[in-house]
N, CA, C and O atoms as a GROMACS GRO file, in nm:
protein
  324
    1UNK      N    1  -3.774  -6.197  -6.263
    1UNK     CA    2  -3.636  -6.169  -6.303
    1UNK      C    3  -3.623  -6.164  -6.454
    1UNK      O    4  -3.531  -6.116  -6.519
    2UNK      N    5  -3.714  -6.212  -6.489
    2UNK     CA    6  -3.750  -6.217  -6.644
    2UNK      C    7  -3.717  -6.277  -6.743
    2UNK      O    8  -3.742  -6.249  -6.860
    3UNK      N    9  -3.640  -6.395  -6.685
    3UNK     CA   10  -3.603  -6.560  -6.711
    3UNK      C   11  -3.713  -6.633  -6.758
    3UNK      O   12  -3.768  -6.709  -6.678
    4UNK      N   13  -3.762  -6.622  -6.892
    4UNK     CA   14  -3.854  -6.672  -6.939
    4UNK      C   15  -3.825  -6.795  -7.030
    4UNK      O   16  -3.709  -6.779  -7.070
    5UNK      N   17  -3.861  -6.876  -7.066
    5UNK     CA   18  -3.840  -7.005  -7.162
    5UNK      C   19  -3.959  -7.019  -7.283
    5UNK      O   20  -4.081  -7.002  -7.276
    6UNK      N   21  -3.889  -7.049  -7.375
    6UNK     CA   22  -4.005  -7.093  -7.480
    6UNK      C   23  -4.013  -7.217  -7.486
    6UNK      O   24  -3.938  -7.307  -7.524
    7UNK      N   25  -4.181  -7.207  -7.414
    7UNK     CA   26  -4.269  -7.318  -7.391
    7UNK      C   27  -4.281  -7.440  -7.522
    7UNK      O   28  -4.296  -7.562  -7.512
    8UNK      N   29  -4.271  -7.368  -7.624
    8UNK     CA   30  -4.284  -7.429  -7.751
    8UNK      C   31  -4.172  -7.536  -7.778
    8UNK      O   32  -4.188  -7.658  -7.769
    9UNK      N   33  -4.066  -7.475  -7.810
    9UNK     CA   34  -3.942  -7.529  -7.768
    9UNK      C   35  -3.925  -7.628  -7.738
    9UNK      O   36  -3.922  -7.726  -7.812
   10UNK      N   37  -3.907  -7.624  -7.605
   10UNK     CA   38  -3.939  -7.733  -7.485
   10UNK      C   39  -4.030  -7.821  -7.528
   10UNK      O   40  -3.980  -7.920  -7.579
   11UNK      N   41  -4.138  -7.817  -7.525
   11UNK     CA   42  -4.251  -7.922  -7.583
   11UNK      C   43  -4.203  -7.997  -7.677
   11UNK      O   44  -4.206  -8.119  -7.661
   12UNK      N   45  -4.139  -7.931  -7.816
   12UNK     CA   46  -4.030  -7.993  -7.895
   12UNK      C   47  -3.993  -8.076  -7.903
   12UNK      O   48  -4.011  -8.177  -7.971
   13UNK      N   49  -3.891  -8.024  -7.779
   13UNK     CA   50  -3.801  -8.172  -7.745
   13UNK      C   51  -3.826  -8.262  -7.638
   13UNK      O   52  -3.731  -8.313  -7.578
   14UNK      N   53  -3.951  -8.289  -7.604
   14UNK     CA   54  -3.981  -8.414  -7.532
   14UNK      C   55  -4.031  -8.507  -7.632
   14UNK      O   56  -4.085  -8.475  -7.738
   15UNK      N   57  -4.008  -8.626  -7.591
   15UNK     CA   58  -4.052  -8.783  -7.685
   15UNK      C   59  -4.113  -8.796  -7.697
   15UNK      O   60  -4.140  -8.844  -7.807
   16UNK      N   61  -4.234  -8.769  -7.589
   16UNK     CA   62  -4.393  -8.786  -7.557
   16UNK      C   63  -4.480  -8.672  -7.555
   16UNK      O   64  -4.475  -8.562  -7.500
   17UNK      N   65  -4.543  -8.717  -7.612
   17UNK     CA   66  -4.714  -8.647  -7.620
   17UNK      C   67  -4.710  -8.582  -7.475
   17UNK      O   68  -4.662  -8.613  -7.366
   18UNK      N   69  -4.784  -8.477  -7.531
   18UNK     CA   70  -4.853  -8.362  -7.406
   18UNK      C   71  -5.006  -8.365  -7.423
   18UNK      O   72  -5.073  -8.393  -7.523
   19UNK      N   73  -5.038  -8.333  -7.321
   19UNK     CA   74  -5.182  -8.320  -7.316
   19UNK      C   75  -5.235  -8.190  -7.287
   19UNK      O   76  -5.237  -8.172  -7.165
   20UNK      N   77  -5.270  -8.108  -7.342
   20UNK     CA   78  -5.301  -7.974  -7.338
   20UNK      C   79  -5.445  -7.898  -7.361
   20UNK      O   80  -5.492  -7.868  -7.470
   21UNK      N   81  -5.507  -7.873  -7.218
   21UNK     CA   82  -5.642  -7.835  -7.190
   21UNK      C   83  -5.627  -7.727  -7.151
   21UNK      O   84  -5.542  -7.683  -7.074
   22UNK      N   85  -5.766  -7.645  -7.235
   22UNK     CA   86  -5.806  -7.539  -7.229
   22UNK      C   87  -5.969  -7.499  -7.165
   22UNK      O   88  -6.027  -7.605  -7.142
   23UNK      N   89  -6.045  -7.393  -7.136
   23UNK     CA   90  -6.181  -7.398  -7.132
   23UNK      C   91  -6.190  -7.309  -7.242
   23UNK      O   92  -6.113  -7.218  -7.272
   24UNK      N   93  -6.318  -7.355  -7.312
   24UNK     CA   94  -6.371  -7.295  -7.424
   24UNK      C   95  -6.374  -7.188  -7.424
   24UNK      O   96  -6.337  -7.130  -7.526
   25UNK      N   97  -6.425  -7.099  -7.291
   25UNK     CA   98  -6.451  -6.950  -7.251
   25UNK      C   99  -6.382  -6.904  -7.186
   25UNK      O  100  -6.426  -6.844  -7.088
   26UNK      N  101  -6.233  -6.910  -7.212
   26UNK     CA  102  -6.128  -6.877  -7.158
   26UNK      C  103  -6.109  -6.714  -7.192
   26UNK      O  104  -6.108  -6.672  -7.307
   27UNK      N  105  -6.097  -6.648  -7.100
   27UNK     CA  106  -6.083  -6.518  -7.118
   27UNK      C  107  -5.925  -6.508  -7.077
   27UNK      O  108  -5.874  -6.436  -7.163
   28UNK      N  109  -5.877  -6.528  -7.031
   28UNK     CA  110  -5.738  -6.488  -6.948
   28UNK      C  111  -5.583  -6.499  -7.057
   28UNK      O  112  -5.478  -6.435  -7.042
   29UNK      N  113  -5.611  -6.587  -7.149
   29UNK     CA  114  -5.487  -6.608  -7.266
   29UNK      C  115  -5.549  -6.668  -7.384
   29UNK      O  116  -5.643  -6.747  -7.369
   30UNK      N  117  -5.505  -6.638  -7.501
   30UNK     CA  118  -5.517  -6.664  -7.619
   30UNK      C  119  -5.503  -6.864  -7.660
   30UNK      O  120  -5.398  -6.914  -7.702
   31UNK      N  121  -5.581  -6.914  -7.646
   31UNK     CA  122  -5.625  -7.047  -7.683
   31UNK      C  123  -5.569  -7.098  -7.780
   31UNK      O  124  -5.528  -7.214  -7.780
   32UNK      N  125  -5.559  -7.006  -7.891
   32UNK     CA  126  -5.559  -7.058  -8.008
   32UNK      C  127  -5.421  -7.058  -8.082
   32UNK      O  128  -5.405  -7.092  -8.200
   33UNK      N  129  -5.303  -7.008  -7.977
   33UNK     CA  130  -5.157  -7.037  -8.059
   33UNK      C  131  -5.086  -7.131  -8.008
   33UNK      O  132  -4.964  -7.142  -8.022
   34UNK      N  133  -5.182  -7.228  -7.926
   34UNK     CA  134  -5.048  -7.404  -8.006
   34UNK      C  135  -5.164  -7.484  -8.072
   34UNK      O  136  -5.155  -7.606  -8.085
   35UNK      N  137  -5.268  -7.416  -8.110
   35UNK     CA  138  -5.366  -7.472  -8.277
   35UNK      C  139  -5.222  -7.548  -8.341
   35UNK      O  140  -5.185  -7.664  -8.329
   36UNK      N  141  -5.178  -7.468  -8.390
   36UNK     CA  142  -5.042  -7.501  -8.524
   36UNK      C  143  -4.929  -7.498  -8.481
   36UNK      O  144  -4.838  -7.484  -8.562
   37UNK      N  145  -4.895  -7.511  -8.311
   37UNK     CA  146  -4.771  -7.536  -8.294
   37UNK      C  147  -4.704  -7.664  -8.352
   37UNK      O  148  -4.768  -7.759  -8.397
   38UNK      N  149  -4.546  -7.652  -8.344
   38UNK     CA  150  -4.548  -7.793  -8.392
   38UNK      C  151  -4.479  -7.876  -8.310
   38UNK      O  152  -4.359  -7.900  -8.320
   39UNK      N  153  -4.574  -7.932  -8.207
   39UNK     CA  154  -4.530  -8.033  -8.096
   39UNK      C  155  -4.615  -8.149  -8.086
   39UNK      O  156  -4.715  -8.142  -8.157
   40UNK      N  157  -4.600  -8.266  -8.011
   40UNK     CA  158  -4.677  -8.361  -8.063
   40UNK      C  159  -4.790  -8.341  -7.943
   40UNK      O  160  -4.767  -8.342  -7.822
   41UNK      N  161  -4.863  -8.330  -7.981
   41UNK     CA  162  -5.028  -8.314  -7.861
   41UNK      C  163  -5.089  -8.442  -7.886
   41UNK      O  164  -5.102  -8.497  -7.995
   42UNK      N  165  -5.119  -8.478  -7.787
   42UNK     CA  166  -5.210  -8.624  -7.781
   42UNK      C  167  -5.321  -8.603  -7.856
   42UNK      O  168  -5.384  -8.497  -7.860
   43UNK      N  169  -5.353  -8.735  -7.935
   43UNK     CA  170  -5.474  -8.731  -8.005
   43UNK      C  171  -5.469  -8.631  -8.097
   43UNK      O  172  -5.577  -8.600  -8.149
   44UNK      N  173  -5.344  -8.557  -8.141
   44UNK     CA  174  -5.334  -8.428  -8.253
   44UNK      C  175  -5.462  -8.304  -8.181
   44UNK      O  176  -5.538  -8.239  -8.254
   45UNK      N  177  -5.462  -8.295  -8.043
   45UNK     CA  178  -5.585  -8.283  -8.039
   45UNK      C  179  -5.535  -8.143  -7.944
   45UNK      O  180  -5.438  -8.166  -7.872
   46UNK      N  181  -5.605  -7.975  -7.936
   46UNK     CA  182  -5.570  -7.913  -7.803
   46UNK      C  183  -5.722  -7.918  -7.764
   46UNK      O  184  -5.816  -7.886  -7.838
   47UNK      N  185  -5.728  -7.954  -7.662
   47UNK     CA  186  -5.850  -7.943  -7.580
   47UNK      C  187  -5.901  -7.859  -7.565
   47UNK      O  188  -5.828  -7.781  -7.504
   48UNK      N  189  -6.068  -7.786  -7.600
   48UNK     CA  190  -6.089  -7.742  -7.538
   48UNK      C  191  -6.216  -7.754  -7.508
   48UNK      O  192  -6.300  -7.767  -7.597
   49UNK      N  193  -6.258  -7.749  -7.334
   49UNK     CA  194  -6.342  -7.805  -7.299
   49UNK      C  195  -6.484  -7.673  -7.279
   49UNK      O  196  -6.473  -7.562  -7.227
   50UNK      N  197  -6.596  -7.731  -7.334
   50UNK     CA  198  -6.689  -7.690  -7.335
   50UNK      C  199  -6.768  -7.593  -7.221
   50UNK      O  200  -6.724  -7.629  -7.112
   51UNK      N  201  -6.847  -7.507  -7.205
   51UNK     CA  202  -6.844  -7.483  -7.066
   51UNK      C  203  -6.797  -7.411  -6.895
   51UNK      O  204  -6.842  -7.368  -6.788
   52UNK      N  205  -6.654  -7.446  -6.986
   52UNK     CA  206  -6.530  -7.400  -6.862
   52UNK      C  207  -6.430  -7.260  -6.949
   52UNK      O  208  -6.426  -7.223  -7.067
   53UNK      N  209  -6.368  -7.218  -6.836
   53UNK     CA  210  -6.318  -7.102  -6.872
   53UNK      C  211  -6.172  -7.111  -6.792
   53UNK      O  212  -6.125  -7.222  -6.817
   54UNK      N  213  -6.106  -7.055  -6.727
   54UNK     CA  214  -5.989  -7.049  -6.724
   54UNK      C  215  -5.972  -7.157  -6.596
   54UNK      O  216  -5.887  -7.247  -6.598
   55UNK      N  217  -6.032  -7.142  -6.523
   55UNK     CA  218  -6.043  -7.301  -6.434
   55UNK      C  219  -6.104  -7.406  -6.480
   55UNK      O  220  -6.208  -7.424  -6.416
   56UNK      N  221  -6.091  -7.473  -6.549
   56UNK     CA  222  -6.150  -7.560  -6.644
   56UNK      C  223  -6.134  -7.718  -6.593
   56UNK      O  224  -6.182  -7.815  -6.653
   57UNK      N  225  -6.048  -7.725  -6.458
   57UNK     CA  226  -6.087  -7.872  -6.396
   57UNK      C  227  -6.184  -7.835  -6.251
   57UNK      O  228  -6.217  -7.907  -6.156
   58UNK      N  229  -6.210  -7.696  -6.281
   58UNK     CA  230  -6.336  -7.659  -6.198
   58UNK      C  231  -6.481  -7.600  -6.235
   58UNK      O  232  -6.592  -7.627  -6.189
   59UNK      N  233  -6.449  -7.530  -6.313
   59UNK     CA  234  -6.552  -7.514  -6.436
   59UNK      C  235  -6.648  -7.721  -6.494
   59UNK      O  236  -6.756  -7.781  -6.485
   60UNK      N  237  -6.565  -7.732  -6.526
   60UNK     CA  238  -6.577  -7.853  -6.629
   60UNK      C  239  -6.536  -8.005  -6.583
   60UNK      O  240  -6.512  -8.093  -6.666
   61UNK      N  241  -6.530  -8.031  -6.404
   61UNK     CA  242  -6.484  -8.098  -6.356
   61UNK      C  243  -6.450  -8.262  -6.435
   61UNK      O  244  -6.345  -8.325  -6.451
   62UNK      N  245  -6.577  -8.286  -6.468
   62UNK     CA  246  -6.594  -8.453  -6.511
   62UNK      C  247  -6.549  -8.448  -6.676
   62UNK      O  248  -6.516  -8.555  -6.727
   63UNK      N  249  -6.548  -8.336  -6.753
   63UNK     CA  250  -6.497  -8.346  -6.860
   63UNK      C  251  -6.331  -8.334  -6.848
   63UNK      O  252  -6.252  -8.404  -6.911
   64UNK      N  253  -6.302  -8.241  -6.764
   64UNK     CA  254  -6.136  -8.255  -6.777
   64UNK      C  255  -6.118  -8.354  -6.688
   64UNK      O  256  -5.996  -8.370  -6.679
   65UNK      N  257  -6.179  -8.435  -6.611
   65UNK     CA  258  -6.132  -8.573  -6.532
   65UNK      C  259  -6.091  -8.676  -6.652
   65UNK      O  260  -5.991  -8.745  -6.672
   66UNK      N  261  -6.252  -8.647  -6.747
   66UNK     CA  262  -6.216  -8.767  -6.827
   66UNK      C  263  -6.113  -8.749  -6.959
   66UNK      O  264  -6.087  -8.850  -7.024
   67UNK      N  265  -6.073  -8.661  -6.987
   67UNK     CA  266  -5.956  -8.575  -7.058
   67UNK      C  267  -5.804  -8.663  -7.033
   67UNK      O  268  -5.736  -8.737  -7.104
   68UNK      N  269  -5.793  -8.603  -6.866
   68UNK     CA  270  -5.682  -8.612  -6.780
   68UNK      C  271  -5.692  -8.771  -6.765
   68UNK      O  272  -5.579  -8.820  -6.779
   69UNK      N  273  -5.767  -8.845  -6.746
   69UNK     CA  274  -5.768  -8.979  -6.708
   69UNK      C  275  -5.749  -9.069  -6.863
   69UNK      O  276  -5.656  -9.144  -6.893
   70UNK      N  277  -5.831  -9.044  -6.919
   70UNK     CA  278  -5.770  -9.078  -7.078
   70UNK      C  279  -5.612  -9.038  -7.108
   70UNK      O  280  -5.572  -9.120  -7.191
   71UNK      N  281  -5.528  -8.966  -7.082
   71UNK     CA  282  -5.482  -8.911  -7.125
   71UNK      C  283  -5.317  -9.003  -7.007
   71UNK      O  284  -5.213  -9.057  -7.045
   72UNK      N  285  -5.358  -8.985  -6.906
   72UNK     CA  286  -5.282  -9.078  -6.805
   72UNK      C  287  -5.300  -9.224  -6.812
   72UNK      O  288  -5.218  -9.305  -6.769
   73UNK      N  289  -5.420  -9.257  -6.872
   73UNK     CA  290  -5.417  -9.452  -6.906
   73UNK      C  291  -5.333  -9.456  -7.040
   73UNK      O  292  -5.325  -9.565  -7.097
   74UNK      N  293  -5.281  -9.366  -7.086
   74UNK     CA  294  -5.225  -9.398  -7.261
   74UNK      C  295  -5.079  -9.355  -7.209
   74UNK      O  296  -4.988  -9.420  -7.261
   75UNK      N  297  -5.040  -9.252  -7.111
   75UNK     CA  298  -4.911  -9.272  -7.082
   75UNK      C  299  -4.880  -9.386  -7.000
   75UNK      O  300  -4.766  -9.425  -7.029
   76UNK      N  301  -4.922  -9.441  -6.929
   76UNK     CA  302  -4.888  -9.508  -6.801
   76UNK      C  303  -4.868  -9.662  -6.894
   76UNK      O  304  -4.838  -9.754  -6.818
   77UNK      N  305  -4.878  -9.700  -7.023
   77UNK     CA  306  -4.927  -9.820  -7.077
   77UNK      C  307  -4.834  -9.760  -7.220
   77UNK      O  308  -4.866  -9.809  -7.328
   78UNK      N  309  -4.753  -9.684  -7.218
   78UNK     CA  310  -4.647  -9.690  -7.294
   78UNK      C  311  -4.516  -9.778  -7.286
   78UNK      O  312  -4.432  -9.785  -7.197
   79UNK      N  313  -4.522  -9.824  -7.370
   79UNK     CA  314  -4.382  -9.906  -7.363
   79UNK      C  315  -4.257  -9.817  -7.385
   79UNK      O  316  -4.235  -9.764  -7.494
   80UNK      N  317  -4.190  -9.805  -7.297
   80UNK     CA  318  -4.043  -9.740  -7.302
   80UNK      C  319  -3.888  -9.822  -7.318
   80UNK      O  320  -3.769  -9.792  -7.321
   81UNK      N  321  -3.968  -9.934  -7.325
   81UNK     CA  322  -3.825 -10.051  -7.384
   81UNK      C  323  -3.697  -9.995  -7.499
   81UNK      O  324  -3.607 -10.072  -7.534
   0.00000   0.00000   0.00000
């Protein structure tokens, strides 16, 4: 319908860190434009995992486990008081 949102935006205005994984050999979209977005990415960091390509928790299973699991022990152990 062509109800699109900017992703960027959005990211913006959440409180919390995102975690944002890529595969290194990603052919399917351009990797490299939230490099310099300005949203807060965990660890200042965009992932991208070695190996893997646009399925990259199948490509790269145990690296984006340990990504995703790092990444869920640092939210889950936030204090929201």
């Amino acid at each position: 319908a062509g109800n699109y949102n900017d992703e960027v935006a959005i990211l913006q205005r959440t409180a919390y860190p995102v975690c944002i994984v890529f595969g290194e050999a990603e052919k399917v979209i351009n990797t490299s434009y939230l490099d310099d977005a300005p949203i807060n990415v965990w660890n200042n960091k965009v992932y991208k995992i070695a190996g893997a390509s646009h399925l990259v928790n199948i490509d790269a299973a145990i690296a984006f486990n340990e990504v995703a699991a790092g990444f869920a022990k640092k939210m889950l152990t936030i204090n929201v008081a």
